[in-house]
C-alpha positions in Angstrom: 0.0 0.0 0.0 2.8 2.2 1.0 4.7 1.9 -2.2 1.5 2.1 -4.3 1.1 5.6 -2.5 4.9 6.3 -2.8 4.5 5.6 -6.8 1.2 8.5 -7.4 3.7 11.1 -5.8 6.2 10.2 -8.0 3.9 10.5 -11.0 2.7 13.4 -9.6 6.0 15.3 -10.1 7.0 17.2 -13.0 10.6 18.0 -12.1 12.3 15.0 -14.3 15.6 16.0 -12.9 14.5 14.8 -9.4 13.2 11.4 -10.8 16.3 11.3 -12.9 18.4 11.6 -9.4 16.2 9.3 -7.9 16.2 6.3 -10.5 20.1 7.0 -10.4 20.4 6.1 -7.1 18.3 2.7 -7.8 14.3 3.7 -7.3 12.8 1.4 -9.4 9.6 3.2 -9.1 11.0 6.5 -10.7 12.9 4.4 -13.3 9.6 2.9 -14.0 8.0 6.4 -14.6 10.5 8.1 -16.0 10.7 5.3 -19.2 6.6 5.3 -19.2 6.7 8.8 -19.9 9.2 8.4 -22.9 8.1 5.3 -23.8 6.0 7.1 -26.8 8.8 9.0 -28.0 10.5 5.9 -28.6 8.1 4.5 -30.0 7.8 6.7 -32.6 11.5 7.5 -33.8 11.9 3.6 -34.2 8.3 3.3 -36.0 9.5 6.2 -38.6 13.4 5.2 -38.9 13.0 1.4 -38.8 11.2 -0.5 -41.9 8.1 -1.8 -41.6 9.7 -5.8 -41.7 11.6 -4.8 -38.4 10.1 -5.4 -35.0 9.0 -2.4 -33.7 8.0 -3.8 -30.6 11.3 -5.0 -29.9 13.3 -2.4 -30.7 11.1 -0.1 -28.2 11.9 -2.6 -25.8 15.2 -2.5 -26.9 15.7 1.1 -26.4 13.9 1.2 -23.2 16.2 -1.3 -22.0 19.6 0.6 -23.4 18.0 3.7 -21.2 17.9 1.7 -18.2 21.3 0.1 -18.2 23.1 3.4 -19.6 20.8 5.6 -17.1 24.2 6.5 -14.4 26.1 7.8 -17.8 22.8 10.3 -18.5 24.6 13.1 -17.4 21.6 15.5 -17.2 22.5 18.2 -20.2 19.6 18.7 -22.1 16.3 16.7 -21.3 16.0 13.2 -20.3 13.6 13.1 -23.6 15.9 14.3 -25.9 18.8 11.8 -24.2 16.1 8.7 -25.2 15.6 10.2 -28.2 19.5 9.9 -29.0 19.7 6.1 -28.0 16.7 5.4 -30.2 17.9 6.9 -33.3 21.3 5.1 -32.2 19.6 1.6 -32.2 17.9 2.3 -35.5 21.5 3.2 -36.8 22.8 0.1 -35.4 19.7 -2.0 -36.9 20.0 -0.7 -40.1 23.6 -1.1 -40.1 23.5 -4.5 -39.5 20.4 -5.1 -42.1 23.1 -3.1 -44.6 20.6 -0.7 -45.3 21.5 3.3 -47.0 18.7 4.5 -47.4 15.6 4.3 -44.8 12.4 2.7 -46.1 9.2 5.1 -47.0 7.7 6.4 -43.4 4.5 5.5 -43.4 1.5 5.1 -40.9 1.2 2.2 -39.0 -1.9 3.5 -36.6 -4.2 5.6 -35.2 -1.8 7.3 -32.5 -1.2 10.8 -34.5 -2.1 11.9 -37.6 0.5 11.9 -40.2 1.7 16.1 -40.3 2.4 15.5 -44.3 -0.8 14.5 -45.3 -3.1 17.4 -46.4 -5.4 17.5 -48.6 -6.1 20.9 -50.8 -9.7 21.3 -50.2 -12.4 20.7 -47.4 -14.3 19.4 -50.9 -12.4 16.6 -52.0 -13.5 15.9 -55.3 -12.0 12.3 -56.9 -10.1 14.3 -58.8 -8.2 16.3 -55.8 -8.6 13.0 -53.9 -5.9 11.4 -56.5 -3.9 14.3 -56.8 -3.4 14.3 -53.2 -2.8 10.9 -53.2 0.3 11.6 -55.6 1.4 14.2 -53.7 1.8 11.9 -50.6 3.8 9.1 -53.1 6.0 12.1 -54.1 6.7 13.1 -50.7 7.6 9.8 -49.2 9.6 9.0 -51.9 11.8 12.2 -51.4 11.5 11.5 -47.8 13.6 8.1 -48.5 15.7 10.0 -50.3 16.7 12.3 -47.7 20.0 11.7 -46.6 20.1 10.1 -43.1 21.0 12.9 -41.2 18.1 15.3 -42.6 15.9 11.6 -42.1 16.9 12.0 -38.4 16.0 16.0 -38.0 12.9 15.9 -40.2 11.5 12.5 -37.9 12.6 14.1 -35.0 10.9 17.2 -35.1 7.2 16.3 -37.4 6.9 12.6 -36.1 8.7 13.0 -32.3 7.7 16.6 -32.1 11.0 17.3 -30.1 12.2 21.5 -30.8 15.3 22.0 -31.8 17.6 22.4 -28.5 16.8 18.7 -27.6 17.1 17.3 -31.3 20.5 18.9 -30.9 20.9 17.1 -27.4 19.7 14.1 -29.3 22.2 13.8 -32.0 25.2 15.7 -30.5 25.2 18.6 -33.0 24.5 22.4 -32.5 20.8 23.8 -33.1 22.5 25.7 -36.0 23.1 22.3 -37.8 20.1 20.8 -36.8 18.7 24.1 -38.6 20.4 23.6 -41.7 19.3 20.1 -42.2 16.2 20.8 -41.2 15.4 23.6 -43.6 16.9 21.9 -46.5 14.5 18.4 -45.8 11.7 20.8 -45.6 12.8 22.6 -49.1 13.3 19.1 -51.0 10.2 17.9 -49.3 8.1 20.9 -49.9 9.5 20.9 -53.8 8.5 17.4 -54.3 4.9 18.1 -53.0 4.2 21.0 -55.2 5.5 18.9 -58.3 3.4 17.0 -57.7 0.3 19.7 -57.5 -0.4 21.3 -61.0 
């Protein structure tokens, strides 16, 4: 009963730093938390860096796990968020790596948890004809998308899929913001250029 009430205060708190302290010095029950909280985060850098063949599930876990065992090394610059964030883009390197994969496979939308920020369609009206044209548009986009180079793959997932700002995608991939920037803006150009080919 005692821990049960122990575990809603932790909850309860929003200073991270203090659960990070506290799962640092072996409390189970704000290492517990702490992962719960970025357990979506996780989930969604390895669902949009990871093909569709590869376990999803298991690389979570994976991830979770790599947290866990490497949490006394956290060493508390930047967020705890954008720390997980950096081992799951690491484990989807290391994945891929092994795979032999370049190139990342097409993101696309395995559920219902978000909706996908690319897909827009040009009119509250869709027509069949708009329908299809958006439909292009999105084939278009994901294409360039894979064709990204794996660094602007990594910024443009982190920020539209993971919805991390800049400072902690940064944090995340050990670069400065000013990098992070420039890849950024120039996934967004070739992404946006594809798109409106694709638009008469």
């Amino acid at each position: 009963m005692a821990s049960a009430a122990r575990r809603e205060l932790l909850v309860a708190r929003d200073d991270e730093r203090e659960l990070v302290e506290l799962a640092r010095r072996g409390d189970r029950d704000a290492a517990e938390i702490l992962l719960e909280r970025h357990e979506l985060l996780a989930f969604r850098v390895c669902r949009r860096l990871l093909p569709p063949s590869e376990d999803l599930d298991g690389a979570v876990q994976e991830t979770l796990l790599r947290a866990l065992k490497n949490l006394p090394r956290y060493a508390g610059e930047g967020s705890f968020g954008a720390w997980m964030a950096s081992i799951a883009v690491n484990l989807c390197r290391d994945k891929l790596r092994r795979r032999r994969l370049v190139p990342f496979q097409p993101l696309e939308v395995r559920g219902d948890d978000e909706s996908d920020p690319l897909a827009v369609i040009p009119s509250a009206e869709p027509n069949p004809e708009r329908v299809a044209m958006a439909r292009q548009a999105m084939q278009r986009v994901r294409r360039e998308l894979v064709r990204l180079p794996r660094r602007q793959q990594e910024v443009f997932v982190l920020r539209f899929f993971a919805g991390m700002d800049l400072e902690g995608i940064a944090t995340a991939l050990h670069v400065d913001v000013g990098t992070v920037k420039t890849h950024l803006h120039r996934a967004v150009h070739r992404v946006r250029v594809a798109a409106e080919e694709a638009t008469p």
